[in-house]
Backbone as numpy.savetxt, mean C-alpha at the origin, in Angstrom:
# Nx Ny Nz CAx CAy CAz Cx Cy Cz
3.08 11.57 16.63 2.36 10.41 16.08 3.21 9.72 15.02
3.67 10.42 14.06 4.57 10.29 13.44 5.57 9.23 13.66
6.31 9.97 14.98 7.32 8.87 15.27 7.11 7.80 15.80
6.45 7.79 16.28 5.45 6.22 17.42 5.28 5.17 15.67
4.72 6.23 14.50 4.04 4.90 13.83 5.56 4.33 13.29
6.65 5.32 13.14 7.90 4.35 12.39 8.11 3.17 12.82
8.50 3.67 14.51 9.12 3.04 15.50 8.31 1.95 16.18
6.91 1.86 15.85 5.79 0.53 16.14 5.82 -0.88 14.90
6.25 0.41 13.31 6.28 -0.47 11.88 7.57 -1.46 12.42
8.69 -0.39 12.83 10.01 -1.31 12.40 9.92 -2.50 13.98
9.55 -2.17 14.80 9.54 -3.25 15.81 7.99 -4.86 15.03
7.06 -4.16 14.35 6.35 -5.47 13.95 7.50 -5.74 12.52
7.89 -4.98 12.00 8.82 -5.75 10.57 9.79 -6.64 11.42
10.56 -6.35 12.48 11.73 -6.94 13.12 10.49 -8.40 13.69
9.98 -8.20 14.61 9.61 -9.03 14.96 8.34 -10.40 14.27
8.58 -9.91 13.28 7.50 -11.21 11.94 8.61 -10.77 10.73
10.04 -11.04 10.86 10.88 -10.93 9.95 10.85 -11.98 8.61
10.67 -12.93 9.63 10.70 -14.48 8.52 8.51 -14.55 7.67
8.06 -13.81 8.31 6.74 -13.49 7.58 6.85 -12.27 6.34
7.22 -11.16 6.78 7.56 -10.31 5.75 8.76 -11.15 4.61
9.69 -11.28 4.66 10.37 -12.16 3.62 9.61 -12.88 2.81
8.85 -14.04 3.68 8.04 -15.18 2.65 7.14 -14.39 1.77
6.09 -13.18 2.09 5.59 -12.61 1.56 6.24 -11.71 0.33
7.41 -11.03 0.66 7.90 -10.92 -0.54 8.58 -11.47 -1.57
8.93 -12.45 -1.19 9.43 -13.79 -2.47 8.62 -14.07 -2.91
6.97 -14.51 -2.65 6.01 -14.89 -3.06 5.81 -13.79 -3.97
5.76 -12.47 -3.82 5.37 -11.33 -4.86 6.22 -11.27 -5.63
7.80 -11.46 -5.51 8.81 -11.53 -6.82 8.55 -12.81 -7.69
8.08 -14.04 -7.22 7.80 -14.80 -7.60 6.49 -14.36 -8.90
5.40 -13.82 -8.01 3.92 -13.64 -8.77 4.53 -12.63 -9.87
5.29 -11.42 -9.93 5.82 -10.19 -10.06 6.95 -10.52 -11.96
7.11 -12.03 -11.79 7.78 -12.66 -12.89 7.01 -12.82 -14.01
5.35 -13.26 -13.46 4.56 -13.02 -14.53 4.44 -12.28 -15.95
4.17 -11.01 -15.58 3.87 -10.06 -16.48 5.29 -9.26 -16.85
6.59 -9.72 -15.93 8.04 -9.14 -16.80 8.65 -10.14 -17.72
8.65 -11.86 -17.22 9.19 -12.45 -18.64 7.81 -13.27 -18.85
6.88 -13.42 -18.71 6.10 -14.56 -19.68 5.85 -13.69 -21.23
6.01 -12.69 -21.12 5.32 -11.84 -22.70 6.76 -12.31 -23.50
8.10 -11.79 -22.80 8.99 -12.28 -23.45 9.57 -14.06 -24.00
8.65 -14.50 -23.19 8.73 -16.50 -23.41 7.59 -16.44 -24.27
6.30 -15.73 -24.43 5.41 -16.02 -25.36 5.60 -15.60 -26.40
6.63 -14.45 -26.80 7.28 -14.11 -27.91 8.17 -15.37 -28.87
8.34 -15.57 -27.87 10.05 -16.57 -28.54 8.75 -17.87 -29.97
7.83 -18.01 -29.36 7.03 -18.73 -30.22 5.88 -17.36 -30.89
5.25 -16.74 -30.37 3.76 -15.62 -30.81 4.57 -14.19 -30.89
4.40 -13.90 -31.81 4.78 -12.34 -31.77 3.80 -11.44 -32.02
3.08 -11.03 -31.07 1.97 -10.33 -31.44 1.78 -9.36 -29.69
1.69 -7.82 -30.49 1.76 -6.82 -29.39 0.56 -7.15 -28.39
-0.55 -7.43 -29.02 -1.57 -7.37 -28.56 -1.25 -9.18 -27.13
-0.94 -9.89 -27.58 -0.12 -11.15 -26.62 0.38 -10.45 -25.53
1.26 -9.43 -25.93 2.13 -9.20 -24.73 1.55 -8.51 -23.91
0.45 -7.30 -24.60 -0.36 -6.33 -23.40 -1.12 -7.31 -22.58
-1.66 -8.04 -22.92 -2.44 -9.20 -22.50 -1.97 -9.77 -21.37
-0.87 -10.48 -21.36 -0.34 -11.47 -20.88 0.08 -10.24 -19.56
0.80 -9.18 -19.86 1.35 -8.02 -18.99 0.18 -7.55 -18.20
-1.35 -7.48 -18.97 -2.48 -7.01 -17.39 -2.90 -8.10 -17.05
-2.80 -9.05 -17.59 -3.16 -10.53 -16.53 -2.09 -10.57 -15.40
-0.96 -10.53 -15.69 0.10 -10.06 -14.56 0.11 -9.42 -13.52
-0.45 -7.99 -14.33 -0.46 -6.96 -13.20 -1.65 -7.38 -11.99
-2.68 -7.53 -12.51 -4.12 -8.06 -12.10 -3.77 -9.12 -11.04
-2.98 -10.36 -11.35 -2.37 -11.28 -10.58 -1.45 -10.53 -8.92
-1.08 -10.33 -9.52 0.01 -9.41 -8.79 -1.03 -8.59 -7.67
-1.66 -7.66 -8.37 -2.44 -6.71 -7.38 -3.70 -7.73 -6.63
-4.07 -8.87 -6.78 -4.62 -9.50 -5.94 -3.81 -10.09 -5.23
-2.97 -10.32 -5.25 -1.56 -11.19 -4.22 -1.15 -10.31 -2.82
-1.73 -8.93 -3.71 -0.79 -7.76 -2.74 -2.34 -7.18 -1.69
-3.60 -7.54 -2.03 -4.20 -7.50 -1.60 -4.71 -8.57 -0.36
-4.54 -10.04 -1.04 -4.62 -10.96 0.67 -3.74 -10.43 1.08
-1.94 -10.28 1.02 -1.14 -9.44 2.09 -1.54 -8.58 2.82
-2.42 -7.62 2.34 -2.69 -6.50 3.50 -3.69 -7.39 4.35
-4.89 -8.03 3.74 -5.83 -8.57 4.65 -4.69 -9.33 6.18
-3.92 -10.13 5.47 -2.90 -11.01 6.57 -2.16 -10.27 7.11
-1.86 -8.88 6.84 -0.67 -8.26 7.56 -1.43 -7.25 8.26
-2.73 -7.26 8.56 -3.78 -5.95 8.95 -3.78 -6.75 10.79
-3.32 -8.07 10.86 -3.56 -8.83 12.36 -1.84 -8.06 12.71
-0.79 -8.33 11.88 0.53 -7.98 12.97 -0.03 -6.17 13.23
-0.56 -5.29 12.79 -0.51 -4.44 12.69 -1.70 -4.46 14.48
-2.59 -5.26 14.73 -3.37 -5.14 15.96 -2.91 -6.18 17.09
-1.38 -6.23 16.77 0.02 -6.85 17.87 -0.89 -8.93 17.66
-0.82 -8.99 16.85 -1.39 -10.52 16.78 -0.54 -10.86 15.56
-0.63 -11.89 15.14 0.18 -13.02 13.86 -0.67 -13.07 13.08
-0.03 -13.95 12.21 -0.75 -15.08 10.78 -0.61 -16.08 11.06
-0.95 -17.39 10.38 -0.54 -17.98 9.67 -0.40 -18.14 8.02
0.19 -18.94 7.81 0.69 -19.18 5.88 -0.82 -19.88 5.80
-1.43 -20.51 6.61 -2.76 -20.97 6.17 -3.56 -20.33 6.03
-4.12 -18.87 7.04 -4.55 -17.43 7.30 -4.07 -16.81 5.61
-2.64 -16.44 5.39 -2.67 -16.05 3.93 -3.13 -16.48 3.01
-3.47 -17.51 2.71 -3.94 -18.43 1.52 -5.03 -18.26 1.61
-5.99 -18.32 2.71 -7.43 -18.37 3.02 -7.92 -16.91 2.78
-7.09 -15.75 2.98 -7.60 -14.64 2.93 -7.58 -14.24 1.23
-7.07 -14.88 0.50 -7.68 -14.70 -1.15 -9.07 -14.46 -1.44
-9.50 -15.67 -0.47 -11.12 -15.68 -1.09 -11.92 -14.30 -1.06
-11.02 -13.81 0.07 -11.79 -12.45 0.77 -11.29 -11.21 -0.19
-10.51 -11.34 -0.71 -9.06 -10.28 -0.98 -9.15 -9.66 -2.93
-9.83 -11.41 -3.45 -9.65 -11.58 -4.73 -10.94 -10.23 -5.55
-11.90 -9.92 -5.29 -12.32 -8.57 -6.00 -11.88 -7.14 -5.63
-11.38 -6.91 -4.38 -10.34 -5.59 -4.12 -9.02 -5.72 -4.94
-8.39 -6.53 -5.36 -7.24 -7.16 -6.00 -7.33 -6.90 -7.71
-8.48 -7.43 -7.86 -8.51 -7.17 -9.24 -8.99 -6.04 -9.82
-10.33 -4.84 -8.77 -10.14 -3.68 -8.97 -8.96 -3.16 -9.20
-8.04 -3.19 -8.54 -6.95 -2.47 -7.88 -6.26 -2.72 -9.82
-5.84 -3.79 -9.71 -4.94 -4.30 -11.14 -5.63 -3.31 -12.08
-6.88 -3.59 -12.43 -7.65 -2.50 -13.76 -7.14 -1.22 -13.39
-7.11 -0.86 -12.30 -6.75 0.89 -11.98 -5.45 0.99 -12.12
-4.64 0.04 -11.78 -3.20 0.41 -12.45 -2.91 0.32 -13.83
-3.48 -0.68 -14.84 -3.27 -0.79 -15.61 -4.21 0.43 -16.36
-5.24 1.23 -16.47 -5.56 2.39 -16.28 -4.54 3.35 -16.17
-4.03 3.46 -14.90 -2.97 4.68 -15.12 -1.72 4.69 -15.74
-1.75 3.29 -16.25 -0.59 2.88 -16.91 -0.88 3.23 -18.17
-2.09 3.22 -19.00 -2.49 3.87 -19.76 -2.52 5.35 -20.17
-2.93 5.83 -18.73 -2.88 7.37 -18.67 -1.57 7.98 -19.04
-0.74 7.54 -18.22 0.65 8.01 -18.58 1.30 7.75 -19.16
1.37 6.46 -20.16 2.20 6.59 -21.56 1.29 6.69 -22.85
0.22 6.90 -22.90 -0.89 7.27 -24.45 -1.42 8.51 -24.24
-2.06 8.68 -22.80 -3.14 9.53 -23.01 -2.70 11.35 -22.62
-1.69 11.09 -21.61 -0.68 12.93 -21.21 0.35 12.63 -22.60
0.88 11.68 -22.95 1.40 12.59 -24.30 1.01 12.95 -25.39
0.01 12.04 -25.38 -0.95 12.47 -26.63 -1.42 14.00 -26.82
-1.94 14.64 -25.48 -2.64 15.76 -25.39 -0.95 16.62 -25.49
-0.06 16.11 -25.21 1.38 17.31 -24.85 1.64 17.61 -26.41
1.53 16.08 -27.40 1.59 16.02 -28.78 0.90 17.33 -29.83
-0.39 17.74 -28.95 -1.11 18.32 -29.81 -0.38 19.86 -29.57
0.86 20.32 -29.19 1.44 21.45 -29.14 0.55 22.88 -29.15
-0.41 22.72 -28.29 -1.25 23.93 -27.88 -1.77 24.13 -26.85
-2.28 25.24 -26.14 -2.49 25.77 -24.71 -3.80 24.24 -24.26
-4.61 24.40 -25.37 -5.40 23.49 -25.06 -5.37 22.04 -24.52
-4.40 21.36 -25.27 -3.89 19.86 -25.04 -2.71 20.24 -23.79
-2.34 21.01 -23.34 -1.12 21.34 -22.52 -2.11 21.02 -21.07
-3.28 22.25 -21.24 -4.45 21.99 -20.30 -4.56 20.50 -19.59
-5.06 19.78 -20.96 -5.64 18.96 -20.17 -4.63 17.91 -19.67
-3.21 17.71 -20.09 -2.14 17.08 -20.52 -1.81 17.07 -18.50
-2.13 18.25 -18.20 -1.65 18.91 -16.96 -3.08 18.70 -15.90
-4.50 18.79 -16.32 -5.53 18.03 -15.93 -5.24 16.70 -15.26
-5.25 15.69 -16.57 -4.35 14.05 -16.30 -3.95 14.04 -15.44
-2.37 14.74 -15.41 -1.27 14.71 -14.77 -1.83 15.09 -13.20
-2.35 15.64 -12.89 -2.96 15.94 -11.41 -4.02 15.04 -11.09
-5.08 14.76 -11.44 -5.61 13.44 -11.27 -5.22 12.51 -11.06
-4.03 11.89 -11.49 -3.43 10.82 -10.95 -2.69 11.06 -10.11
-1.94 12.35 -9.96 -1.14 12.45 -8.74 -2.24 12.26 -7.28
-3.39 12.87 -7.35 -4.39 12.80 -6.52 -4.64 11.29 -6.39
-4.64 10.55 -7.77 -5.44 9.16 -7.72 -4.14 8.23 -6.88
-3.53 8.43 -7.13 -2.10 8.10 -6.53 -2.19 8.15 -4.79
-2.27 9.02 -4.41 -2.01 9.66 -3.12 -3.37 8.88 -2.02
-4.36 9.14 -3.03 -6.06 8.55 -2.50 -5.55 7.08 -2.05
-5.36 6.68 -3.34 -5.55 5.08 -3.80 -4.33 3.95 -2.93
-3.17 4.92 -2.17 -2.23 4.26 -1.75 -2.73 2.98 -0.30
-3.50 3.99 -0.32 -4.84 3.12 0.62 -5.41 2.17 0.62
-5.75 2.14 -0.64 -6.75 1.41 -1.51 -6.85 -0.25 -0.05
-5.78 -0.75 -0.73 -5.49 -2.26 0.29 -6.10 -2.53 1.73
-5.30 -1.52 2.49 -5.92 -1.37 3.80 -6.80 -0.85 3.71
-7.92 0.06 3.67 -8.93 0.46 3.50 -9.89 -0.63 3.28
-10.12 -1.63 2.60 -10.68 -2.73 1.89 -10.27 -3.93 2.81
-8.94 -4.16 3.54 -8.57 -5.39 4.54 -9.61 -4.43 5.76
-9.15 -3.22 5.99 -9.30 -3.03 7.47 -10.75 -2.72 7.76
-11.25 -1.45 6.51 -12.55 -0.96 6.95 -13.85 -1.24 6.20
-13.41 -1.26 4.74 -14.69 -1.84 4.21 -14.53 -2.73 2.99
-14.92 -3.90 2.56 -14.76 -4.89 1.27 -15.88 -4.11 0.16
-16.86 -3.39 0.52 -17.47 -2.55 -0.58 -16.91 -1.78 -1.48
-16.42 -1.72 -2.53 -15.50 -1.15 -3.21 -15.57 0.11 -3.43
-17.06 0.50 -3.80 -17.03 1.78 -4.10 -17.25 2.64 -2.39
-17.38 1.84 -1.54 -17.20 2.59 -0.13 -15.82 2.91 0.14
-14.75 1.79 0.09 -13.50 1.60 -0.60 -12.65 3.12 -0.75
-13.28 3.15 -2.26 -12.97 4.00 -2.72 -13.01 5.77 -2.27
-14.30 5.72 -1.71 -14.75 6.97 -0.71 -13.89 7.26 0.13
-13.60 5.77 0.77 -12.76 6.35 2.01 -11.49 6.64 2.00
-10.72 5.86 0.92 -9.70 6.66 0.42 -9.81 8.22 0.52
-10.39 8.29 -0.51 -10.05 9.73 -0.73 -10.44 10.58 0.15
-11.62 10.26 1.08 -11.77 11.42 2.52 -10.39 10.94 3.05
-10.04 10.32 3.56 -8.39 10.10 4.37 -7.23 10.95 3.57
-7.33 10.94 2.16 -6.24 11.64 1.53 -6.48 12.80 1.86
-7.76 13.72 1.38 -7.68 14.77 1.43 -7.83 15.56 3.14
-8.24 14.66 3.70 -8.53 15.17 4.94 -6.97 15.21 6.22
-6.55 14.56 5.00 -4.49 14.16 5.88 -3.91 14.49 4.54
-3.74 15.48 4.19 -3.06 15.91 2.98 -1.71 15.74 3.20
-1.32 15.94 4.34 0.26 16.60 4.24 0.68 15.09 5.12
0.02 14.12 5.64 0.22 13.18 6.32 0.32 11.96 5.10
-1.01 12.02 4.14 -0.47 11.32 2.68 0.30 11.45 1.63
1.08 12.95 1.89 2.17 12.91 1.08 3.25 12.00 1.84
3.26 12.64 2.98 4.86 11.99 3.78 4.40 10.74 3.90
3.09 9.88 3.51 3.57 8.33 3.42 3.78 7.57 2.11
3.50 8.77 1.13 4.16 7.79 0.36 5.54 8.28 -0.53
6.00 9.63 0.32 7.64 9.90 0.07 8.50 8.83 0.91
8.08 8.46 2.28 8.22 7.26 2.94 8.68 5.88 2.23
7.67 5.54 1.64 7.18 4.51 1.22 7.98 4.18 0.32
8.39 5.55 -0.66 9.56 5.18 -1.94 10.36 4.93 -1.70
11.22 5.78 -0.46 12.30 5.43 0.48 12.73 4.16 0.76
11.56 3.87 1.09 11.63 2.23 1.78 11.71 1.44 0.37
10.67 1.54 -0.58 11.52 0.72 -2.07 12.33 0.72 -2.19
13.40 1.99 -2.65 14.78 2.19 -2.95 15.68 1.24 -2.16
15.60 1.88 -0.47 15.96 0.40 0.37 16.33 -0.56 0.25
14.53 -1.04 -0.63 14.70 -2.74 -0.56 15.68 -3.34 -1.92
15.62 -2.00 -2.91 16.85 -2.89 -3.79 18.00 -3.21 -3.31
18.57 -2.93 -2.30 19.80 -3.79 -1.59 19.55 -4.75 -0.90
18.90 -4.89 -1.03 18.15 -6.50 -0.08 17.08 -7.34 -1.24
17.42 -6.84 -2.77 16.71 -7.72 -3.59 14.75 -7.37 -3.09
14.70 -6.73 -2.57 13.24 -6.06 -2.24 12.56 -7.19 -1.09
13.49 -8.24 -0.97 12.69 -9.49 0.09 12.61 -8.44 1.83
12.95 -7.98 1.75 13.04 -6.60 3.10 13.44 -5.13 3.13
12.55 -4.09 3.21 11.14 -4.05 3.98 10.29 -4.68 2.65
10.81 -3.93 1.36 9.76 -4.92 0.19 8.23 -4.08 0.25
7.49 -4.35 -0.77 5.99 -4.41 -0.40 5.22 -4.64 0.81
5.62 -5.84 1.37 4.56 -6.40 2.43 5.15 -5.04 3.54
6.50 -4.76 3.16 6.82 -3.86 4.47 5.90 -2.50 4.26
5.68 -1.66 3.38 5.11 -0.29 2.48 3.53 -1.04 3.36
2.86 -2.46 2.56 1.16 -2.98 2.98 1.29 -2.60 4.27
2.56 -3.01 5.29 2.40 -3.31 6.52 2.21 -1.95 7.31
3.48 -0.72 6.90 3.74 0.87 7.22 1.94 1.54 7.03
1.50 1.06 5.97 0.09 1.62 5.42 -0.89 1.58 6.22
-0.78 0.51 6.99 -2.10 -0.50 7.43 -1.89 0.49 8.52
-0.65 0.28 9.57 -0.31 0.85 10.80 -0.97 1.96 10.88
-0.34 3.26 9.59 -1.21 4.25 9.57 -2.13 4.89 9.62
-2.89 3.72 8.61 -4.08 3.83 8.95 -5.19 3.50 10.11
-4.29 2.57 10.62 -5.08 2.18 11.80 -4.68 3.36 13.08
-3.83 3.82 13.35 -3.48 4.55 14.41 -4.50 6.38 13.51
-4.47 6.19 12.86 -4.97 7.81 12.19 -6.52 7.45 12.98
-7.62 5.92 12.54 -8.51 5.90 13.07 -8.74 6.66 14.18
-7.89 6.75 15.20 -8.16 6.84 16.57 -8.32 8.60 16.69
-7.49 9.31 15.62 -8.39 11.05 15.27 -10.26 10.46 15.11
-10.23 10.49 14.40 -11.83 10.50 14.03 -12.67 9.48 15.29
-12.08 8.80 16.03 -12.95 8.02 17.28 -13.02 9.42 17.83
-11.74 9.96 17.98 -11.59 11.18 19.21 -13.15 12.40 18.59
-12.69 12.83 17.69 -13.84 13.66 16.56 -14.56 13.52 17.24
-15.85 12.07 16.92 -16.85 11.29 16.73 -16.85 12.04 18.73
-16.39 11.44 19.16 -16.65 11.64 20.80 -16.33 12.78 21.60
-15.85 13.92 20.53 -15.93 15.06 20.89 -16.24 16.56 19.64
-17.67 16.25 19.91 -17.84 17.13 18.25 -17.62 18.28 18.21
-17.21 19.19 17.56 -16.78 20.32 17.68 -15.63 20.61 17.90
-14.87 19.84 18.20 -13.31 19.79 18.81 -12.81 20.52 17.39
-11.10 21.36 17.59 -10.55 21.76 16.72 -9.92 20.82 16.32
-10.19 20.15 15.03 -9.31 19.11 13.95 -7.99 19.44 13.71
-7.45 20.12 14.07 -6.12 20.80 13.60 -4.78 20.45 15.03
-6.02 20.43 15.92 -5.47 20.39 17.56 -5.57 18.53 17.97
-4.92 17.59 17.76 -5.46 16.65 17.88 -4.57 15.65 18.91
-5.35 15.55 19.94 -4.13 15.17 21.27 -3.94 13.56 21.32
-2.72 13.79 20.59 -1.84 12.34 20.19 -1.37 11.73 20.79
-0.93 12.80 21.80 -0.27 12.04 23.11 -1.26 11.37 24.17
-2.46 11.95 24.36 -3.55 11.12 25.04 -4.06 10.30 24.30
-4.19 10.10 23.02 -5.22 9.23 22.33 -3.61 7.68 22.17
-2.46 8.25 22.06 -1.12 7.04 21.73 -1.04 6.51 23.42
-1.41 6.54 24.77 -1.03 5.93 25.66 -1.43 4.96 25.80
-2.42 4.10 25.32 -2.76 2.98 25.18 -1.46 2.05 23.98
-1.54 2.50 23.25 -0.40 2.12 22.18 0.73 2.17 22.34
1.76 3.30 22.93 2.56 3.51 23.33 2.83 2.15 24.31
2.14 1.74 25.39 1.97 0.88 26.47 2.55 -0.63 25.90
1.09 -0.71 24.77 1.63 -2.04 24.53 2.33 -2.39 23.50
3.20 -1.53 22.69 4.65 -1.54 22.00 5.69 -1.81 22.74
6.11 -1.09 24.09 6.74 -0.95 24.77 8.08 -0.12 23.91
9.57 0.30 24.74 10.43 0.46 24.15 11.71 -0.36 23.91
12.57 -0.62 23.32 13.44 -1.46 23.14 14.76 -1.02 23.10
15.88 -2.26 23.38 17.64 -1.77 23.16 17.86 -2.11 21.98
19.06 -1.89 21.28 19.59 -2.76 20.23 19.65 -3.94 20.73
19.67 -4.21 22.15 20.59 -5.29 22.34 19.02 -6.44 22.65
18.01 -5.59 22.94 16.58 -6.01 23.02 15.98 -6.57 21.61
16.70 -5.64 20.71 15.91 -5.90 19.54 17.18 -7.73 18.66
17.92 -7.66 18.76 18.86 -8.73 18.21 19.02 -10.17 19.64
18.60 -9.65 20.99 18.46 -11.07 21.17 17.52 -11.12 22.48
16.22 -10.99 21.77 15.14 -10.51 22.83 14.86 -11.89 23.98
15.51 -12.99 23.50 15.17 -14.26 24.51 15.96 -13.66 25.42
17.08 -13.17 25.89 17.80 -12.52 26.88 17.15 -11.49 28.02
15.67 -11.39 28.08 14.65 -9.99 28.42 14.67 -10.80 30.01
């Protein structure tokens, strides 16, 4: 399953190349916000409290931007397009999953530079405790929440349903939500040689969505066979439909497919 979802991501990234790009210029663009406006509002206001400000209006900005993306990138993921008119329009839909999302980062952004050193500060078994509490909660909140986007484009706009389903998918694919978002960093690192405009974010929204959408098709199988062993889950019968209409490709298929 695994390999089908790489090898399905990198054929929709190749083939909506000039869509993934626009989408990530648009986020380096939004992404400028909250790294120099605190520093341009300085040059006149010097006040800490300005800059935190100006930095979660940013983030907040940002995490709704990254939220219409998944809504618009949730169609290449069911072998269909966008349009740039489709992206713009999907804000309306996008803009309260978006701004949850921003508070929860800016939240753990909290967590991890005030609130785990604070408790590490207090140099005792006790503050170590909870210091190490924190610290696993967010690794969990982390792992749940990578979801967050697709979950909210694909399955539900209810937030706190949202949120549920995250975390049944994390914990119920433990070892499937680590390897996507050791993946996922991979693919950041990546994109700093390409200035992040490719694979980028929209590529990580796009890898996510896939996942999640092809994982659906365990729990259809479940649902229509109860009792079945969860552990045993036949990938290869449930991917022949998918497999089909991906098809496979050459190099020479993939760089000049009008030649087919």
């Amino acid at each position: 399953m695994i390999g089908f979802l790489i090898r399905k991501t990198f054929y929709d990234l190749w083939d909506n190349l000039f869509r993934i790009v626009l989408i990530n210029i648009g986020f380096l663009t939004v992404t400028a916000i909250p790294v120099f406006l605190p520093r341009l509002a300085s040059l006149f206001i010097s006040s800490p409290f300005l800059d935190a400000g100006l930095i979660a209006f940013g983030i907040l900005l940002c995490s709704v931007y990254l939220s219409a993306a998944a809504h618009s990138l949730k169609s290449i993921s069911d072998y269909g397009t966008f349009g740039f008119l489709d992206f713009f329009k999907s804000f309306k839909a996008a803009w309260p999953s978006g701004i949850v999302m921003g508070l929860f980062v800016v939240l753990l952004f909290i967590m991890v530079s005030i609130v785990i050193p604070f408790y590490m500060s207090m140099e005792s078994i006790f503050g170590f405790l909870l210091g190490m509490i924190v610290f696993w909660a967010i690794v969990f909140a982390v792992l749940s929440f990578q979801f967050y986007f697709t979950v909210c484009a694909r399955l539900s706009p209810n937030l706190k349903k949202a949120f549920k389903k995250c975390m049944l998918i994390s914990v119920d694919n433990s070892g499937f939500s680590i390897f996507l978002f050791l993946h996922n960093i991979v693919g950041l690192l990546l994109s700093v040689f390409l200035a992040f405009v490719f694979p980028g974010p929209a590529g990580v929204l796009l890898y996510l969505d896939e996942a999640v959408r092809l994982r659906l098709l365990k729990y259809d199988w479940l649902e229509a066979n109860p009792g079945a062993n969860r552990k045993k889950i036949p990938w290869d019968e449930l991917l022949i439909e998918e497999r089909e209409k991906t098809g496979t490709r050459t190099l020479k298929n993939l760089i000049f497919p009008w030649k087919d």
